[in-house]
N, C-alpha and C positions, 0 to 999 in steps of 0.2 A: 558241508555244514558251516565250516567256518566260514568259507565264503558269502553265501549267504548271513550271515551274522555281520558281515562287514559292508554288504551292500543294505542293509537295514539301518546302520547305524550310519552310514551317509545320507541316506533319507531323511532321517530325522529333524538336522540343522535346515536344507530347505524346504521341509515343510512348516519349521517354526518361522524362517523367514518370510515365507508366505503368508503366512497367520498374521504376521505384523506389518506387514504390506497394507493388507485387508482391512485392517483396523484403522487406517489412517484414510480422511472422508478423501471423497471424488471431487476433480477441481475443474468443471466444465465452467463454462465460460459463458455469459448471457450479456450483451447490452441491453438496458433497461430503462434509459431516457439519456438525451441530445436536449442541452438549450444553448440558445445563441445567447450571448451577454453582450450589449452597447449600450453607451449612454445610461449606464449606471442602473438597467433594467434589464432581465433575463427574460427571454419568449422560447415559449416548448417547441420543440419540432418533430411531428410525426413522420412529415411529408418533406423533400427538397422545395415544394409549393410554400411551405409553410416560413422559411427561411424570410424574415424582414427584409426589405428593403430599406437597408441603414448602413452604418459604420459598423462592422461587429469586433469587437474586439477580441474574441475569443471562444470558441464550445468548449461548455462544461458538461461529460459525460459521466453518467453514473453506470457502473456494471459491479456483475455479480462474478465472482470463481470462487465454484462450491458453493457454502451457504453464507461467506461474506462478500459487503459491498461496500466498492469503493467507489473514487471521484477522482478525474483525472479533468485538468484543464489543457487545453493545445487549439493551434492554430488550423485544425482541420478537424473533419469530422471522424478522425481514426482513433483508438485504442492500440497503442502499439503493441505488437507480437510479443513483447518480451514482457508484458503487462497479463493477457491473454491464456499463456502457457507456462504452466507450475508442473513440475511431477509431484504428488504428491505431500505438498505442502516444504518438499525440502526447500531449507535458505529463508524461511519464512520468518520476519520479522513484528514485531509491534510497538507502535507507538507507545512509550511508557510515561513521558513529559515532554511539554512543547513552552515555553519560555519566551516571551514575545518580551525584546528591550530596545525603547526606544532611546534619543540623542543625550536625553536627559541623564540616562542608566535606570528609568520605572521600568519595575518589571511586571508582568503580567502574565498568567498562569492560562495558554490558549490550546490545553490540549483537547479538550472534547469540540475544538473548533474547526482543528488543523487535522484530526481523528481520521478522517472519512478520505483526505484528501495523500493522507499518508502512504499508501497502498500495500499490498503483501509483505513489501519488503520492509516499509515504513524508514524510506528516504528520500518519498515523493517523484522518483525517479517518471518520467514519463511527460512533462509538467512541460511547457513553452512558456509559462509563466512562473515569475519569481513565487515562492512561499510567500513573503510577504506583500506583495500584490494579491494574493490567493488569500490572505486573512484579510486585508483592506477589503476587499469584496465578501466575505462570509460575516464579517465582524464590522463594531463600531471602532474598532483600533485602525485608527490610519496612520501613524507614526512611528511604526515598527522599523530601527534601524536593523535590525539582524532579530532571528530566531536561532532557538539553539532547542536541539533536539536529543531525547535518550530513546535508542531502542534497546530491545533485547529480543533473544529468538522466542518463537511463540512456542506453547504448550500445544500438543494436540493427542497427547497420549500417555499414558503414564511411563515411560520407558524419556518422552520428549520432555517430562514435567522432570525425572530424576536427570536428564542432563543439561535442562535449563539451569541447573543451579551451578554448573561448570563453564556455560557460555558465555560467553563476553558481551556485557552490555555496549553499547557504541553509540558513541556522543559525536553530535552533527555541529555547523553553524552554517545558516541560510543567510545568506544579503539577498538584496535584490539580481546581483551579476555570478553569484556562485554557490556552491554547495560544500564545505569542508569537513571532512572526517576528521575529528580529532581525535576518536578510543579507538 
């Protein structure tokens, strides 16, 4: 009897863990548009037919994991593997301000711009191209010396929402040649 009583009570912790497993959404992975960017004009590509015959200076890909989308810019038509594959939303970050300052010190407020291109982790990780090259192109701001950026971990469940308020937010600064972590 006792024994059983103590194989019951070992069940328990992994079935709760399961439970909250469960609860935290599915992170498949969908490419959902390819466009060439040159000469200051973007053309969609369904097809490798489709591909301009120009200077291109870059694919901007849009994809989905799980129910959000992002935008990754590079020099080829890939989305890299460490973009791709999430377990379960762990390490998952979000863009919280993006801070666009140019030579002058104007600042400018460019986060629902810089949003999409931030990705899960929300350190633009993945990118062949500087951040701000990547706002020069989404924006009318062309004289961003540096971006400065806050993440923090995302919420995805109420257990993630009570230890977001424990996690470290982390402050970024993008030039055109590097990425620094400063928090």
């Amino acid at each position: 009897m006792f024994g059983l009583l103590i194989v019951s009570l070992l069940c328990v912790p992994v079935y709760a863990i399961s439970k909250f497993w469960s609860l935290i959404p599915d992170t498949s992975y969908d490419l959902l548009e390819i466009e060439a960017v040159g000469d200051g004009r973007a053309y969609q590509i369904n097809d490798p037919s489709d591909i301009p015959d120009m200077n291109i200076d870059y694919f901007r890909m849009r994809y989905s994991v799980g129910d959000e989308v992002f935008a990754v810019c590079r020099h080829s038509v890939t989305v890299p593997t460490h973009l791709r594959k999430r377990k379960k939303n762990i390490g998952a970050m979000e863009l919280v301000k993006a801070l666009s300052v140019d030579e002058l010190g104007q600042v400018r407020e460019v986060t629902s711009k810089l949003a999409p291109f931030s990705g899960m982790y929300g350190d633009f990780s993945g990118h062949d191209i500087s951040v701000p090259d990547i706002l020069k192109e989404v924006s009318d701001i062309k004289d961003a010396s540096f971006i400065v950026t806050i993440t923090r971990p995302r919420a995805h469940s109420l257990l993630h929402l009570l230890l977001r308020k424990y996690g470290r937010d982390s402050i970024g600064v993008h030039t055109r040649i590097s990425h620094t972590k400063v928090l």
